[in-house]
N, C-alpha and C positions, 0 to 999 in steps of 0.2 A: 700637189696633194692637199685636200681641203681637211680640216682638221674636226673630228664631231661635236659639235655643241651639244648639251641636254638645253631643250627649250627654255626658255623663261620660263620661272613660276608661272606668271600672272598668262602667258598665252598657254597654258596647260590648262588652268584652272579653266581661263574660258571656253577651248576645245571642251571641256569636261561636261562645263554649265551645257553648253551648245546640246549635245549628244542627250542629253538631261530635256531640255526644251523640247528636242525633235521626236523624244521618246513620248515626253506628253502630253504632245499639239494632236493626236489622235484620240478624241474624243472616249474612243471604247478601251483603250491603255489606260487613257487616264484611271476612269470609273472602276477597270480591274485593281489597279493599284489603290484605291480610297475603300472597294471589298474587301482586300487583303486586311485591309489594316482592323478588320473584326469577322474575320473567317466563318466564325462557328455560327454566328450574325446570318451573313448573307449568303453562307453556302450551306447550310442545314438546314433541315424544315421535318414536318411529316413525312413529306414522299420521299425525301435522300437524310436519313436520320442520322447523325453525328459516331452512332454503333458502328454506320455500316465502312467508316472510314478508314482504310487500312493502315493510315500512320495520323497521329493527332496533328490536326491541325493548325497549331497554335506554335507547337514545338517545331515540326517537321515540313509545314506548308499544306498547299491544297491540291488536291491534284487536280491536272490538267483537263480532265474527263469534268471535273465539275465547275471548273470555268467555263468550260464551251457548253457546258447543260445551262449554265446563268446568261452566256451572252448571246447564245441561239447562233451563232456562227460557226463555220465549217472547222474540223479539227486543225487544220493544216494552217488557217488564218492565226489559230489563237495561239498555236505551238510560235508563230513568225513574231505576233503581238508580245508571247510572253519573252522570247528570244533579243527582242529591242529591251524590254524592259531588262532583261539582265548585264546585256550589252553598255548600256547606260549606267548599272551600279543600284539600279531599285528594287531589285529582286533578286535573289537564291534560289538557284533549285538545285532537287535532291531527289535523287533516283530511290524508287522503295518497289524492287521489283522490276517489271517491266514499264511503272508507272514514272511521270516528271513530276514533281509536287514542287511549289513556288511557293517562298515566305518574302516577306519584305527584307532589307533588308535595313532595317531602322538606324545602324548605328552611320549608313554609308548616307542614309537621306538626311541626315542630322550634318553630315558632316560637308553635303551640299548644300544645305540650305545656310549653315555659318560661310562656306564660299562666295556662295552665292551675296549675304549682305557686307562679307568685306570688299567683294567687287564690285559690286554698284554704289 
């Protein structure tokens, strides 16, 4: 009988980074998550106005309907795109209805990016 280890720190950390990297080697993850980080920015305008949002953006996330209107790609892509990115720790989402609405989630990317320079 083999006895459980918890992994090393430092191979957790790098699984972590890894999962981190493969989440933002996708060009179009990326540029959602650098939107994110000024919502009302790059997902408001005239034609989709900040009124018509049924949870604030800032507090609550964006929803998913106005991610796929900004990135012109299929719902089911963006739902998988935002799905990695939570998967990895860069984003929150939060149901408000039938809807997924996705904020960053600042304090978990702060807290890979100090990983990140005590591991390299």
């Amino acid at each position: 009988m083999t006895a459980h280890t918890e992994p090393e720190p430092e191979l957790e950390h790098a699984e972590q980074l890894l999962d981190v990297f493969k989440a933002l080697a996708n060009p179009v993850r990326l540029q959602v998550l650098r939107w994110l980080r000024e919502p009302v920015r790059h997902f408001f305008d005239e034609q989709s106005p900040l009124e018509r949002a049924i949870a604030d953006p800032v507090e609550v996330g964006v929803c998913v309907t106005h991610i796929q209107k900004k990135t012109g790609l299929a719902q089911s892509t963006v739902s998988a795109y935002m799905a990695e990115l939570q998967r990895a720790g860069l984003v929150r989402a939060t149901r408000v209805g039938k809807w997924t609405h996705y904020k960053r989630d600042e304090a978990r990317i702060a807290e890979l990016v100090g990983t990140l320079g005590r591991s390299l």
